[in-house]
C-alpha positions, 0 to 999 in steps of 0.5 A: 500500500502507497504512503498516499493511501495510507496518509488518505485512511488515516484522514478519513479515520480521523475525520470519522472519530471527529464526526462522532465526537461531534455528534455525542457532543451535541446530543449531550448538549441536547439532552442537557437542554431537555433536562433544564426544560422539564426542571423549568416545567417541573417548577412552575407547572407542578403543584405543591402541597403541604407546609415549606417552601419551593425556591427555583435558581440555576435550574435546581428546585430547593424545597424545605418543609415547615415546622411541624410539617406533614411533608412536601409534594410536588405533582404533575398536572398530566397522567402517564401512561403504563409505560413510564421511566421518572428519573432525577437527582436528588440532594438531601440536605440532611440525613433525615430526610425520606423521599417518596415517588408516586407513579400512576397515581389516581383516585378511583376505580375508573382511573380518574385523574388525580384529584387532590384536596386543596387544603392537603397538608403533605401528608402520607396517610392521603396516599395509603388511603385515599389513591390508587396507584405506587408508592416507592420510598427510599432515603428512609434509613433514619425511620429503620426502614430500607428502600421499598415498593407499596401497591396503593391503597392500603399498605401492600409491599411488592418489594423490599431490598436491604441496602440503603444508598442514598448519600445526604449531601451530594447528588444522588441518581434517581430512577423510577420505571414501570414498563406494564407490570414491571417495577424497578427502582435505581440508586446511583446506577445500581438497581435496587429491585425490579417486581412483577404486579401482574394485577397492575394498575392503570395509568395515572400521575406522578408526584414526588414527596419529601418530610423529614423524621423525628420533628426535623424538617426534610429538606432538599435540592432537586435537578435534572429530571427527565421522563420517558414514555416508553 
């Protein structure tokens, strides 16, 4: 092979790995630009309910609870479908803070839109009782208890892990999937569990929920969410 070739294949290589570069780098610009939007959506579209306070600057959402607080919930205005991926990072900025995720939430029996009292005070009990739908709750090693999965209403457990990998004080990757009967959750990169509901629920809405333990309030730092629809 000539010298020419060769100096013509590897600019061709060059300009090949060039190229991709490019192109990783702009879908990563992309899919900073889409995080940033729905964190903007998620601020001003979503609702809030319970005692504290919802702060909004550099595309991360702060949220604090009230003295004497019942919690904090962020809910989302539209319903998902069956196949749904909720991810997000999550800082808390104590170490007794517990989080709450909420997937295809709704009210009754006939998968109604999620209707929530005005005067809702954050609570949990509202959820156990009175929605149908998923609760996973992580983060809760101040309340003994170990990242878990409850079908809604009523308290019955799909899943429950041993390993606690929430880390207060610095950003933790969040990701809640239902794909039809399949639940998962996802701390840091690692799946915590994955369950089968094979007499599932329907669609419904997602909220996000914080409070705190032992009268302390829950507080933290919110950014990059991203939802799929899959």
């Amino acid at each position: 092979m000539s010298s020419v070739k060769i100096i013509y294949y590897i600019i061709q290589i060059g300009f090949i790995i060039v190229l991709v570069s490019f192109l990783g780098s702009n879908a990563g610009i992309a899919r900073d630009e889409d995080e940033k939007k729905l964190t903007d959506s998620i601020n001003y579209e979503w609702t809030l309910y319970g005692s504290g306070e919802k702060k909004f600057a550099n595309n991360i959402i702060f949220l604090r609870e009230g003295r004497k607080s019942d919690g904090l919930v962020l809910v989302s205005p539209e319903t998902f479908s069956k196949r749904v991926v909720f991810s997000f990072e999550i800082m808390p900025l104590n170490c007794l803070t517990v989080i709450n995720v909420m997937l295809s939430a709704s009210n009754s029996a006939d998968d109604e839109a999620l209707k929530i009292p005005y005067n809702y005070s954050g609570d949990l009990k509202f959820w156990l009782f009175g929605v149908k739908g998923y609760l996973f709750e992580f983060g809760n090693s101040s309340e003994n208890q170990f990242p878990q999965l409850r079908k809604l209403p009523g308290n019955g457990m799909l899943a429950k892990t041993v390993e606690n990998l929430i880390i207060p004080g610095t950003f933790n990757k969040i990701e809640v999937g239902r794909n039809l009967s399949r639940f998962w959750l996802s701390i840091n990169g690692k799946e915590v569990f994955k369950v089968i509901d094979r007499d599932k629920l329907d669609q419904g809405s997602i909220a996000l929920r914080i409070h705190g333990s032992f009268a302390e309030p829950g507080s933290c730092l919110l950014r990059n969410f991203e939802i799929s629809k899959r």
